[in-house]
C-alpha positions as CSV (number, residue, x, y, z in Angstrom):
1,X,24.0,90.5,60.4
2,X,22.9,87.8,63.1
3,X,22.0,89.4,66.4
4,X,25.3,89.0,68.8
5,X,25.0,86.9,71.6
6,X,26.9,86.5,74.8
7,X,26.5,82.7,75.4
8,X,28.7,79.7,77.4
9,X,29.8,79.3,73.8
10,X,30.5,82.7,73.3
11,X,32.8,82.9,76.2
12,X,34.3,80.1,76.0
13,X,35.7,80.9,72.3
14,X,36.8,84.6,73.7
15,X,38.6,82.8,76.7
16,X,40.2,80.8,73.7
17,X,40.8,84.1,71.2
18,X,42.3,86.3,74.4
19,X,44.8,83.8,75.0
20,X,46.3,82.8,71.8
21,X,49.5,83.9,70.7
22,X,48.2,86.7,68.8
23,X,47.5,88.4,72.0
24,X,45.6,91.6,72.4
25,X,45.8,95.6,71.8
26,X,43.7,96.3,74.5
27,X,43.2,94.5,77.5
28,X,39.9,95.9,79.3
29,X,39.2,95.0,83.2
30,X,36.2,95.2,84.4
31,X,32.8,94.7,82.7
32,X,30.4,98.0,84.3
33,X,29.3,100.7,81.9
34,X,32.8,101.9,81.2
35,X,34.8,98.1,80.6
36,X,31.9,97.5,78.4
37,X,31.8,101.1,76.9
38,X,35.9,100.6,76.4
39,X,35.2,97.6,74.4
40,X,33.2,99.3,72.0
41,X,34.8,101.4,71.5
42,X,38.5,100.0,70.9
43,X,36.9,97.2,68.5
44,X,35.3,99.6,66.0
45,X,38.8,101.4,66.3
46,X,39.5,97.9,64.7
47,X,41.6,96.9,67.2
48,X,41.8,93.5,69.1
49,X,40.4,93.8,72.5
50,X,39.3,92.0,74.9
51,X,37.0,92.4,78.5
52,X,37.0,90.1,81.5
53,X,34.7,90.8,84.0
54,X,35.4,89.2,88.0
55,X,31.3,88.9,88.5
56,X,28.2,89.1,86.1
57,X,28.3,92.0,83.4
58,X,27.2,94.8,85.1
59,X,26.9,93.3,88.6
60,X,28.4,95.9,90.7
61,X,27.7,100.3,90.4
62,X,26.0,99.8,86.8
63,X,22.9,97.7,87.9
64,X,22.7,99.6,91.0
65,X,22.3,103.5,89.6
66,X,19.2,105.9,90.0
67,X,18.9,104.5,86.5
68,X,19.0,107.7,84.9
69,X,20.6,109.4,82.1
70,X,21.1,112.9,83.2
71,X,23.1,115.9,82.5
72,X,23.1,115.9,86.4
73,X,21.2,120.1,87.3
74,X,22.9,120.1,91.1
75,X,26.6,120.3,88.9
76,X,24.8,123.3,87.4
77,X,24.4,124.8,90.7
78,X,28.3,124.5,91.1
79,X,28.7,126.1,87.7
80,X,30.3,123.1,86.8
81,X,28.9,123.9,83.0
82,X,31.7,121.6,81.1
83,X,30.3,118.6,83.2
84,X,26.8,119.2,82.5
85,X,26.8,120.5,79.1
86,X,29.0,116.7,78.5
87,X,26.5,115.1,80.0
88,X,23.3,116.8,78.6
89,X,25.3,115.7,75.2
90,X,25.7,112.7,75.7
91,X,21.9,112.3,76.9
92,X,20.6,113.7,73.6
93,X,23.1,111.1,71.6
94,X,21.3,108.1,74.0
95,X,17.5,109.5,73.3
96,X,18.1,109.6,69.7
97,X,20.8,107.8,68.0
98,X,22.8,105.5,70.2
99,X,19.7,103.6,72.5
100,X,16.1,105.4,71.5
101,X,14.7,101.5,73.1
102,X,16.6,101.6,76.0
103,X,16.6,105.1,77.2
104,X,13.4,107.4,77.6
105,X,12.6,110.8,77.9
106,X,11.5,111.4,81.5
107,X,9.8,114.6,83.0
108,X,10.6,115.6,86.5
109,X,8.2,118.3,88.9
110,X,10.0,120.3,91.0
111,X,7.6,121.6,93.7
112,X,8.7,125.2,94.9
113,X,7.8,126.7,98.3
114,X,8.9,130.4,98.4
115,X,6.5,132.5,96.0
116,X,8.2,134.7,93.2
117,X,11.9,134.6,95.0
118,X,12.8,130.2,94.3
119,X,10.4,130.4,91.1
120,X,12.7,132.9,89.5
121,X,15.8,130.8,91.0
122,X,15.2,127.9,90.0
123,X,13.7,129.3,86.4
124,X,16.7,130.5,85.5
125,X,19.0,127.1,86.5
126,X,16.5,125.1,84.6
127,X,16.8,127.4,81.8
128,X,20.3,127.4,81.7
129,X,20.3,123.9,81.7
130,X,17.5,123.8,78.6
131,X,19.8,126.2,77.2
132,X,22.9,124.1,77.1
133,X,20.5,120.8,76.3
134,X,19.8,122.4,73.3
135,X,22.8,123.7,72.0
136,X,24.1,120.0,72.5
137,X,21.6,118.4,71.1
138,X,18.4,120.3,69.8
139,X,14.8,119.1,70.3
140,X,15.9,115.7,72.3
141,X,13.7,117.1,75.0
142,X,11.2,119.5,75.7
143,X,12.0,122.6,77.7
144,X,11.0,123.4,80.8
145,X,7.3,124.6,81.7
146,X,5.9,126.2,85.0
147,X,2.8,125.1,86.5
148,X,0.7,126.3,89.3
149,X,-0.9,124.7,93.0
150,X,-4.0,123.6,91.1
151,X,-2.1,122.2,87.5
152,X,0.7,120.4,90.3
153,X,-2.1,118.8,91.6
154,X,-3.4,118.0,87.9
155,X,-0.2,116.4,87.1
156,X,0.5,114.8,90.7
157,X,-2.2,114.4,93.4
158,X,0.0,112.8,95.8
159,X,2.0,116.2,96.3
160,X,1.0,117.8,99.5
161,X,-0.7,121.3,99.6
162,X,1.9,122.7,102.4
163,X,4.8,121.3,100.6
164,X,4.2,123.5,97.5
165,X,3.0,126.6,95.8
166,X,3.6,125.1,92.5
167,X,5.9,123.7,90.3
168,X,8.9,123.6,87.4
169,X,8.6,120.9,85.2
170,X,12.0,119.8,83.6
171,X,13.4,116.5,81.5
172,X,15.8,114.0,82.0
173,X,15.8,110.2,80.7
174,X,15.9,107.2,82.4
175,X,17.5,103.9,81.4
176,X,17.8,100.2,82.6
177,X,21.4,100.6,83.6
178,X,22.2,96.6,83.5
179,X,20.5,96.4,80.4
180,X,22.3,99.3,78.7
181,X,25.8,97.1,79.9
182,X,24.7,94.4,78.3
183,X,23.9,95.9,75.4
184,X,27.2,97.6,75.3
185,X,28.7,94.3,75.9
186,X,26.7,92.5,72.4
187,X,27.1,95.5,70.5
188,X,31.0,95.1,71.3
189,X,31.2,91.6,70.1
190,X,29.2,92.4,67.2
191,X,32.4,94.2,66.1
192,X,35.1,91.4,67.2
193,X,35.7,92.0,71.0
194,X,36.1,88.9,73.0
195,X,34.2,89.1,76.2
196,X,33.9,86.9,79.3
197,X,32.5,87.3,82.7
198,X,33.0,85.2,85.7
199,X,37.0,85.9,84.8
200,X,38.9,87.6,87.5
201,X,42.7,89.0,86.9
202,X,44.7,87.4,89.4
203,X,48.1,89.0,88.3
204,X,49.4,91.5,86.0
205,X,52.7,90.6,84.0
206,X,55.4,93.0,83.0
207,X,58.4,92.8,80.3
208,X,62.3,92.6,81.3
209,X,61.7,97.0,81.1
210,X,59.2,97.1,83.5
211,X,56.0,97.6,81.1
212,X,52.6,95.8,81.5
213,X,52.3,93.6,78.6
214,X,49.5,91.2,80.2
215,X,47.6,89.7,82.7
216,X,46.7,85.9,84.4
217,X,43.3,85.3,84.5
218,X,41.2,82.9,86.7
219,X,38.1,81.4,84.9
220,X,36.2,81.4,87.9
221,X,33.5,78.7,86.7
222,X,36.3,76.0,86.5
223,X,39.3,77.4,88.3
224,X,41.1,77.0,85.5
225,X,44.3,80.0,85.1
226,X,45.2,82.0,81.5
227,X,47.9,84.0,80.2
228,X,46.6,87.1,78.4
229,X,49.4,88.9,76.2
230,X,48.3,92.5,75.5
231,X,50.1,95.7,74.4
232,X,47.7,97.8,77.1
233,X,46.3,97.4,79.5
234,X,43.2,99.1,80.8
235,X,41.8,99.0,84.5
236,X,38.3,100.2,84.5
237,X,36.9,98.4,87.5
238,X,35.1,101.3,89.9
239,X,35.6,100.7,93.7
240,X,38.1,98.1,93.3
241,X,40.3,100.8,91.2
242,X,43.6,100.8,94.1
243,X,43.2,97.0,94.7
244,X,43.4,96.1,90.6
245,X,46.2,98.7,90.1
246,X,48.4,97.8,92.7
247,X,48.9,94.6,90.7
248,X,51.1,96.1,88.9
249,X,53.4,96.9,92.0
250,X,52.8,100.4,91.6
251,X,51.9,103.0,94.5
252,X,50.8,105.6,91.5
253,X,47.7,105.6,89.9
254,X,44.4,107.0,91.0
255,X,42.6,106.6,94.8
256,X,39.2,106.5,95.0
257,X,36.3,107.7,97.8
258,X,33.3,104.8,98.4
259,X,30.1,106.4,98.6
260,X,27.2,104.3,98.9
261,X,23.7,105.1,97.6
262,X,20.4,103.4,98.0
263,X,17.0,103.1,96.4
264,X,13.9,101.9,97.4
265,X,10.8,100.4,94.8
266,X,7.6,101.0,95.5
267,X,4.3,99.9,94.1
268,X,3.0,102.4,91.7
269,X,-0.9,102.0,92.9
270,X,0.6,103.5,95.7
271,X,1.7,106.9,94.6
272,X,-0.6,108.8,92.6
273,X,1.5,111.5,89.8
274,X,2.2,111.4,85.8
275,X,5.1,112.6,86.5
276,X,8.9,112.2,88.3
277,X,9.2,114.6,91.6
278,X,12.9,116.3,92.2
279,X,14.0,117.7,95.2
280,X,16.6,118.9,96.4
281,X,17.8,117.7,100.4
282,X,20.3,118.9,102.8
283,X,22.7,116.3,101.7
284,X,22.5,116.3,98.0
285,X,19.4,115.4,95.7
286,X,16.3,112.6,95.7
287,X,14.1,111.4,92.7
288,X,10.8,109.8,92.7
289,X,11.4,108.3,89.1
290,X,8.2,106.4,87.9
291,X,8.3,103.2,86.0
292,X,5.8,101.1,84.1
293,X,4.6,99.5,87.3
294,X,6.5,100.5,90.1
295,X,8.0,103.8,91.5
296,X,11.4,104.0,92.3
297,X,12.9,106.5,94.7
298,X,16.6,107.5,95.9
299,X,19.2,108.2,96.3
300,X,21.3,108.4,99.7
301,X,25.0,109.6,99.9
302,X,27.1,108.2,102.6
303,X,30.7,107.2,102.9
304,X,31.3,103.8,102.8
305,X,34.0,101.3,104.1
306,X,32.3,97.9,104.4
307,X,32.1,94.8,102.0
308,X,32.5,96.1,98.3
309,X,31.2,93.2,96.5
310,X,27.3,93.2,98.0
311,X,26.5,96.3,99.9
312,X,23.0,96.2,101.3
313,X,20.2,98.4,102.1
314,X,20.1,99.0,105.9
315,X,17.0,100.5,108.1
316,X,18.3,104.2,108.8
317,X,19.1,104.3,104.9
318,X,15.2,103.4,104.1
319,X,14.6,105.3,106.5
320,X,16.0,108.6,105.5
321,X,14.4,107.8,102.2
322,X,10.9,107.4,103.6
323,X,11.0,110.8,105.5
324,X,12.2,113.3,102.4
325,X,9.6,111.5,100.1
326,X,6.6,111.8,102.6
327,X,7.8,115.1,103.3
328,X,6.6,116.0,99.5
329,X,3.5,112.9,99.1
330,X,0.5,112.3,101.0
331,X,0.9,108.7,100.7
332,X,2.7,108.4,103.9
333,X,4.3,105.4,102.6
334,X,5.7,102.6,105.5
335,X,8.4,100.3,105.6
336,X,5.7,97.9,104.3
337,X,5.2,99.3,101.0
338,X,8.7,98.9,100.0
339,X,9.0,95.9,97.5
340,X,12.2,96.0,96.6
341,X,15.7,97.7,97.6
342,X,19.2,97.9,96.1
343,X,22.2,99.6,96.9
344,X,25.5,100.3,94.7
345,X,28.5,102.2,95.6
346,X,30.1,105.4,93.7
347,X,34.1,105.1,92.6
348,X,34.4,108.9,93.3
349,X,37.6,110.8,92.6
350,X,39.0,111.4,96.0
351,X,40.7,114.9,96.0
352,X,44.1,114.6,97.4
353,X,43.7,114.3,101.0
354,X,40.5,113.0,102.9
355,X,40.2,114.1,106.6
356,X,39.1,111.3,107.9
357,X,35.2,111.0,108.9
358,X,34.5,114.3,107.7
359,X,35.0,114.0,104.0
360,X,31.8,114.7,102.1
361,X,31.2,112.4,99.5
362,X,28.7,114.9,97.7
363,X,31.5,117.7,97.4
364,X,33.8,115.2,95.6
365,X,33.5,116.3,91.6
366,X,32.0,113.5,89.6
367,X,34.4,114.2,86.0
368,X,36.6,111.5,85.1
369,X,40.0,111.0,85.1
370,X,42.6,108.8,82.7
371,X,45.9,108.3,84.2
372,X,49.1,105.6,83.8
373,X,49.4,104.1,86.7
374,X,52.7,102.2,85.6
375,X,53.8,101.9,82.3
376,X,52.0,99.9,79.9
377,X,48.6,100.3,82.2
378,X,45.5,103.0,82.0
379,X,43.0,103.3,84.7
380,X,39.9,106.0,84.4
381,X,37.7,106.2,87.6
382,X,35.0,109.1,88.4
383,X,32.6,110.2,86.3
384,X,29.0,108.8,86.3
385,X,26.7,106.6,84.2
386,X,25.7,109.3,81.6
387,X,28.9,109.6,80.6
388,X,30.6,106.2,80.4
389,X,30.6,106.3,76.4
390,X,32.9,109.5,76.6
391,X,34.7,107.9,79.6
392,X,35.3,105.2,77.2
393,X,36.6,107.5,74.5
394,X,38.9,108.7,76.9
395,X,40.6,105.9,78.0
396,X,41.0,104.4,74.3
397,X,42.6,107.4,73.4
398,X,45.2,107.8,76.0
399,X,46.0,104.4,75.5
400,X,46.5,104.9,71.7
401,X,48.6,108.1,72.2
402,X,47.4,111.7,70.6
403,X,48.7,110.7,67.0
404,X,47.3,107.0,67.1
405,X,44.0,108.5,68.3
406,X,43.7,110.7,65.6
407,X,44.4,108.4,63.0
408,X,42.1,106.0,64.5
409,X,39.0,108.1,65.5
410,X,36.4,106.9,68.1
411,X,33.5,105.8,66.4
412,X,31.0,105.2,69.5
413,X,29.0,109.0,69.0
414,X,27.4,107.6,65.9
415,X,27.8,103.7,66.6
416,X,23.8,102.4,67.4
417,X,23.7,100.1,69.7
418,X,22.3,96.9,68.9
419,X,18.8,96.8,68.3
420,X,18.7,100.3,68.6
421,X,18.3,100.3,64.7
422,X,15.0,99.9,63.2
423,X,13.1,100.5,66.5
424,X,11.0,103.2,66.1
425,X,9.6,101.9,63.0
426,X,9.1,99.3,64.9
427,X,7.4,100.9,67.8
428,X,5.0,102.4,65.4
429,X,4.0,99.0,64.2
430,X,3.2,97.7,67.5
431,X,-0.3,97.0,66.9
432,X,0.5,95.0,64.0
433,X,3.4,93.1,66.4
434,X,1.1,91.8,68.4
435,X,-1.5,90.9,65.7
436,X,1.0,88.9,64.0
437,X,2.6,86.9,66.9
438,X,-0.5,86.7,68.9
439,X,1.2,88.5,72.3
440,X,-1.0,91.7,73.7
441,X,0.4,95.1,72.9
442,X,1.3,95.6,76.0
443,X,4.0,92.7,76.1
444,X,5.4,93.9,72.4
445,X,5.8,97.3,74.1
446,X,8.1,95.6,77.1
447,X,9.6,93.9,74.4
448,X,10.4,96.7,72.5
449,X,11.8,98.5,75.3
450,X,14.0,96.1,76.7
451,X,15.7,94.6,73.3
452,X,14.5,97.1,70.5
453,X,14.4,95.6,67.0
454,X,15.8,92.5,68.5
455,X,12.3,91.4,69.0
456,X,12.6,89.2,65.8
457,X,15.0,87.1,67.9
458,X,12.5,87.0,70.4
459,X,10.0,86.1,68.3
460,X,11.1,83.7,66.3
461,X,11.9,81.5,69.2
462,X,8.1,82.0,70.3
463,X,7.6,80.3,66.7
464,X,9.7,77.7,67.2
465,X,9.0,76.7,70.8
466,X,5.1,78.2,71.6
467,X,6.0,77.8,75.5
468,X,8.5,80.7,75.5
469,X,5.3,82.9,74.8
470,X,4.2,81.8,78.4
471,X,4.3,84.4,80.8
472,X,6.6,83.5,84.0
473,X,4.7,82.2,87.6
474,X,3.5,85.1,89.2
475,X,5.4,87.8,87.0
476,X,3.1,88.3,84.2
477,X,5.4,91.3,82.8
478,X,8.0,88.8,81.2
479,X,7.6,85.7,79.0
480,X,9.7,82.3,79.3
481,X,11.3,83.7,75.4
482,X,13.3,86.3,78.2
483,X,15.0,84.3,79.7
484,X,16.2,81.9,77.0
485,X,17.5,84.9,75.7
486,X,19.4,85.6,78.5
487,X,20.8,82.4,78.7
488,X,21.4,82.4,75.0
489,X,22.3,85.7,74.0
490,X,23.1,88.1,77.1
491,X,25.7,85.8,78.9
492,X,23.8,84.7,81.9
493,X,25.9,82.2,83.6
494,X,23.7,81.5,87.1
495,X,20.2,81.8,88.4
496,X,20.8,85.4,89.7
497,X,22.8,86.2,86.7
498,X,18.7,86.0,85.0
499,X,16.7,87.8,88.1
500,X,19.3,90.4,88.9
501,X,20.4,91.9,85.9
502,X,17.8,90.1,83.1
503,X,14.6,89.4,84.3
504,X,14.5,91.8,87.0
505,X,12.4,90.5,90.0
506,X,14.6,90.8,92.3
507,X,13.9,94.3,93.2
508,X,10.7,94.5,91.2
509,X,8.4,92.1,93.1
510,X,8.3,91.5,96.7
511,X,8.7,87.6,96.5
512,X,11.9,88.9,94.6
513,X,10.8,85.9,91.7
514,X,10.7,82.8,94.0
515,X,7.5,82.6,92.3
516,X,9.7,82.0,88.9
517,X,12.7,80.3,90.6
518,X,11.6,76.8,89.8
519,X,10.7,77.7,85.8
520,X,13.7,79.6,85.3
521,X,16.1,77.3,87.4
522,X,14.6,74.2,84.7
523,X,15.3,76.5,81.9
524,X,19.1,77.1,82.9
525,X,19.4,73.8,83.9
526,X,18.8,72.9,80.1
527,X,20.5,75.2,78.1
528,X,23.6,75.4,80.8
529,X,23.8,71.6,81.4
530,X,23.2,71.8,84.9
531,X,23.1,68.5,87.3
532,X,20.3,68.3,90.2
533,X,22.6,68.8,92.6
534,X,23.7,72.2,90.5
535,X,20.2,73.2,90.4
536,X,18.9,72.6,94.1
537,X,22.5,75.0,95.0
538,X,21.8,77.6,92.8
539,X,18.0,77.9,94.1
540,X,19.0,77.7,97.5
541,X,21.4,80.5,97.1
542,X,19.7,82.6,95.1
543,X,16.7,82.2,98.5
544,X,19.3,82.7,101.2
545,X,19.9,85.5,99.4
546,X,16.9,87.1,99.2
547,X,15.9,86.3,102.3
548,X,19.1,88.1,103.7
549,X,18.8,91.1,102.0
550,X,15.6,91.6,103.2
551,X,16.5,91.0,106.6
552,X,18.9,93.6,106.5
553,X,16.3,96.3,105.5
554,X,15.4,96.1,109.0
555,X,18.4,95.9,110.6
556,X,19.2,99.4,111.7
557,X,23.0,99.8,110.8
558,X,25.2,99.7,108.2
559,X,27.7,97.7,109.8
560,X,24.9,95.3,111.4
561,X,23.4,94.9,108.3
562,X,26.4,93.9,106.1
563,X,27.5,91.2,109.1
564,X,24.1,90.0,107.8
565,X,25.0,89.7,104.1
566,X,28.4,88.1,104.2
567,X,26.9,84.9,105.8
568,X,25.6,84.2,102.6
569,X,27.7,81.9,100.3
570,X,28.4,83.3,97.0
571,X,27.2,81.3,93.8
572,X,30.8,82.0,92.2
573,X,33.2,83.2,94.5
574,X,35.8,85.6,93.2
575,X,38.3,84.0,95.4
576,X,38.4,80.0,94.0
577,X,39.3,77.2,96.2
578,X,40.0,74.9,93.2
579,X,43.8,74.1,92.2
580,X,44.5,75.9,89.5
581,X,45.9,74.7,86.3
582,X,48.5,77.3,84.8
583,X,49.4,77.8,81.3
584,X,51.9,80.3,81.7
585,X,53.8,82.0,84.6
586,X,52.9,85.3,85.6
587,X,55.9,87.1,84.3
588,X,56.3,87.1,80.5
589,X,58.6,89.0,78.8
């Protein structure tokens, strides 16, 4: 089978196949971890379904996690055991049979201070939670290991002599969130879902009994309005959970709390372990999660009630990270070392009531809930990245009905995604990878890693076209083949559709890839038929954007520092100024 791709094409043809008179059995808003995970899974039900997405796959809390996959060891600590045990299930099905190239086995120290009394503590929560790891999944981890001052120090120099007397080492997995999305969103069409971003829902249309049975759409790149006719309908779309629902006309449904979390990147010459560090805070938890070339470090936990569509790093939330991470590191790291920053916000289950101010984010539970918020309409909120696949079960299943479900079995536990297949054979013939195409080992590993066994695709364009296998200006980590494929087979519609959620710079490097602007922008402008005049906005925006968000890092507030960001024009604004040209009235019966 030919490797899916999300292309202008592509989307075009699903905007074409959603709207036909056939209609749909699923509708699916929103296109984060769970839209795309809902997909998935309702297409290798074999039903028709289809997935609109407002922004850019994966734009909003699903490129914007701690980017781990993680049976999450603080719910242990509130005997939550359903949530974790889930969770640590879902991590083994990830590391070994749903996406072994996208998600990675990842140890974590976790220094101790108080002799005998905390080492005993925490031995026997990290046991439990090895326990239940294994009796989800067996051997997708190791189990946890104690070390003392002088191994710590082995493992992780940086870690400062008073802020330990040794350590627990643990595993979890970490993953490139937009990447898994994306993924999801391939491996959906693989199996017949029609997908298209840059498609907002501008209405939802009921039948003379007062059932959803649709939904106008708004192509945002032309303006141009769409009648999708669907037997259910399925709102899946995080923070903007009340706004999507109350489409409907309905004051039931699900309310959500906004908590914002931020992360900071940091060059990895400048902290010295072989490891992750865990710790846990006053307010919840932070991770120092290493990558191939940077460190990343987060998160914070703080109510939030600004913009929803780009929240932004502010200076008292670097700052707070700064302090607990040189609290544990002798690199005294400075708001200088920080390269990159992003920040995404939590749809948490709000808990009846919220006393104003004082509710605590942290305390809301993080399982996931399915409800029908009018007839004819699902929404699911909560829950957390680990476990969008069995959010996604969920939601298909309530929307079936118990005796349709059970005729009609989710699929998605033993469903690979795509090029999850073939990759570790693959990884095991590196060597010969690189012989053969004439790339180092070290860019067939990145390869590897970030499309699994859809390398070939890669690869084979690099034979066609020898100037993919050039490495981008001034981010020698990715070749020119990356982003044609983004462009060709991952649905990138815009310049920051490749550097946010592709091609990565944005956070990576400190020039956030205005080194590769100019490259990349030629490349789109190609494939994506751009004009000059195109081109020079989509550079400029992408800059004024950058340059923005980094000014806010500085600006102390939260308030102060999104004023900052919503000067900044959007490259596709979710609210269109163009006429648009109807093809059906709202209301359909």
């Amino acid at each position: 089978m030919t490797s899916p791709a999300l292309s202008k094409a592509q989307r075009q043809t699903s905007i074409e196949r959603m709207t036909d008179e056939q209609g749909l059995d699923i509708l699916v808003i929103g296109g984060g971890a769970t839209g795309a995970g809902i997909a998935l899974d309702a297409a290798t039900r074999g039903l028709r379904v289809g997935v609109v997405e407002a922004q850019d796959w994966a734009s909003g809390t699903s490129s914007r996690s701690s980017k781990l996959i993680h049976g999450g060891l603080r719910y242990l600590y509130q005997l939550d055991f359903k949530l974790v045990a889930e969770a640590l299930r879902e991590r083994g099905l990830l590391l070994d049979t749903i996406a072994p190239h996208l998600v990675k086995a990842q140890p974590f120290l976790w220094p101790l201070k108080i002799p005998v009394i905390e080492r005993a503590y925490s031995a026997v929560g990290v046991g439990m939670y090895d326990a239940l790891a294994q009796f989800a999944h067996r051997g997708s981890v190791p189990i946890q290991k104690h070390y003392s001052k002088a191994q710590t120090h082995q493992i992780f120099p940086d870690v400062r002599d008073e802020a330990m007397i040794g350590s627990l080492r643990f595993y979890d997995a970490r993953v490139d969130d937009a990447r898994l999305v994306i993924t999801t969103v391939r491996t959906a069409v693989k199996y017949g879902a029609f997908a298209a971003n840059r498609c907002k829902v501008a209405a939802l249309s009921k039948d003379s009994r007062g059932k959803v049975n649709g939904a106008t759409i708004v192509d945002l790149e032309t303006g141009q309005e769409h009648y999708v006719k669907a037997k259910y309908v399925i709102n899946s779309t995080g923070v903007w959970t009340e706004k999507t629902q109350a489409m409907a006309g309905t004051t039931g449904g699900l309310k959500v709390l906004t908590s914002k979390g931020i992360h900071i990147v940091i060059p990895k010459r400048r902290i010295r372990g072989n490891a992750g560090i865990f710790l846990r805070t006053e307010k919840s938890v932070l991770f120092i999660i290493p990558w191939k070339r940077y460190w990343v470090i987060g998160t914070t936990d703080t109510k939030y009630s600004e913009d929803l569509a780009h929240p932004v790093a502010a200076k008292e939330d670097i700052d707070y990270l700064l302090n607990h991470a040189n609290a544990v590191l002798k690199s005294n790291l400075t708001h200088e070392d920080v390269i990159g920053s992003f920040a995404g916000l939590r749809p948490l289950l709000q808990p009846g009531t919220i006393d104003g101010d004082k509710a605590k984010s942290t305390k809301v539970s993080r399982e996931h809930t399915v409800t029908e918020a009018a007839p004819g309409l699902a929404v699911i909120a909560g829950g957390k990245l680990t476990s969008y696949r069995l959010m996604a079960r969920d939601a298909v299943d309530f929307a079936l009905g118990k005796q349709c479900a059970k005729n009609q079995p989710s699929l998605t536990g033993t469903t690979p995604l795509q090029g999850a297949e073939g990759y570790r054979a693959l990884w095991n013939g590196r060597a010969n990878l690189a012989d053969e195409s004439g790339l180092s080992v070290d860019h067939i590993e990145d390869l590897l890693n970030r499309y699994g066994s859809d390398i070939h695709v890669i690869l084979d364009s690099i034979h066609k076209d020898p100037t993919l296998g050039e490495e981008l200006p001034g981010a020698k980590e990715y070749l020119k083949a990356e982003v044609a494929f983004a462009l060709t087979h991952e649905g990138a519609l815009h310049l920051e559709d490749v550097l946010l959620n592709r091609v990565r710079l944005s956070f990576e490097h400190r020039d956030k890839g205005i080194s590769a602007v100019e490259t990349i922008a030629d490349m789109c402008q190609a494939e994506l038929g751009w004009n000059k005049q195109q081109r020079a906005r989509e550079i400029e925006v992408y800059k004024q954007r950058c340059a923005i968000e980094e000014e806010a890092e500085g600006i102390l507030t939260e308030k102060e520092a999104q004023a900052l960001r919503s000067t900044v024009e959007d490259i596709c604004p979710m609210e269109s100024n163009s006429q648009h040209k109807k093809e059906t009235p709202v209301s359909a019966n």
